[in-house]
N, C-alpha and C positions, 0 to 999 in steps of 0.2 A: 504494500500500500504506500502511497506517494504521502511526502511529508505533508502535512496541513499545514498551512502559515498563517498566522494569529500576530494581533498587537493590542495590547490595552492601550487607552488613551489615558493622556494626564489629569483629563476631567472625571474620567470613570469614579462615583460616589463609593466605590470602594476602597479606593484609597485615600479619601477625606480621611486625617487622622495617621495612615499607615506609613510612613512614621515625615509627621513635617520637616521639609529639608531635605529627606532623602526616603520620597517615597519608593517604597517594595510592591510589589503583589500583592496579598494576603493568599495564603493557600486554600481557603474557601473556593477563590476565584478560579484561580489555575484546576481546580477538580470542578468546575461548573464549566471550565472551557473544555478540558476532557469528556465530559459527557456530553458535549453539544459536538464535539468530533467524532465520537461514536454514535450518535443518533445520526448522524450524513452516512455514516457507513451502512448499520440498520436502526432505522426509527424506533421500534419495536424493545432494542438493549434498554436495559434495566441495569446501572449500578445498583451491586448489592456491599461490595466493600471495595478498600486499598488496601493491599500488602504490602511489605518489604518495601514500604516507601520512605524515596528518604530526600530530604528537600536538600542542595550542595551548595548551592550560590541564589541568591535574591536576584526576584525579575525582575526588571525595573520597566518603566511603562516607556512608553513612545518608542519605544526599540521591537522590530518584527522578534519574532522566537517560533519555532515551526517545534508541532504537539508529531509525535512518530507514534507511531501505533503498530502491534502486530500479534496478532492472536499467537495465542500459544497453549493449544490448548481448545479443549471445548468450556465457553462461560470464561473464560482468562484473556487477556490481552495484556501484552507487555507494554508501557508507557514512558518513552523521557520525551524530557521539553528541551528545547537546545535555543539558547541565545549568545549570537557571537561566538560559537563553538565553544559555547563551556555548558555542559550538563546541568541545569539547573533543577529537573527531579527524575528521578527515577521510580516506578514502583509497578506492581500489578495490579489492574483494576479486574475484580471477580463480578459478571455479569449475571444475567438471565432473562 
């Protein structure tokens, strides 16, 4: 599956707060972009959890980051975010 490419914006109300100065992502968001890139794949996926996730570098907004995806598994897909070639999470998302 071809990489997704995604960008948060600076004004995005989730970052209101996260953190003034040097805003991040909140990882709420980044698991709310992952399921809106598995439902382009099939509508129908259900997150039902994250595994072995583990967050490396902070995303920061106005910068593209492309969401990779790749089953692994039946109900499993393997997940990293990548911005600027640096790893920013990795984990398993268990579907159904």
């Amino acid at each position: 599956m071809p990489d997704i490419i995604d960008r948060i914006e600076m004004d995005h109300p989730a970052l209101a707060g996260h953190f003034p100065g040097n805003p991040v992502a909140p990882a709420a968001l980044l698991v709310q972009r992952i399921a809106a890139s598995l439902a382009q794949i099939d509508p129908d996926l259900v997150i039902h959890g994250l595994t072995r996730t583990r967050f490396r570098h902070p995303l920061k907004p106005e910068q593209n980051f492309q969401i990779r995806l790749a089953q692994s598994g039946e109900n499993r897909w393997k997940v990293e975010l990548v911005q600027n070639d640096a790893s920013v999470m990795t984990g398993l998302v268990l579907t159904g």
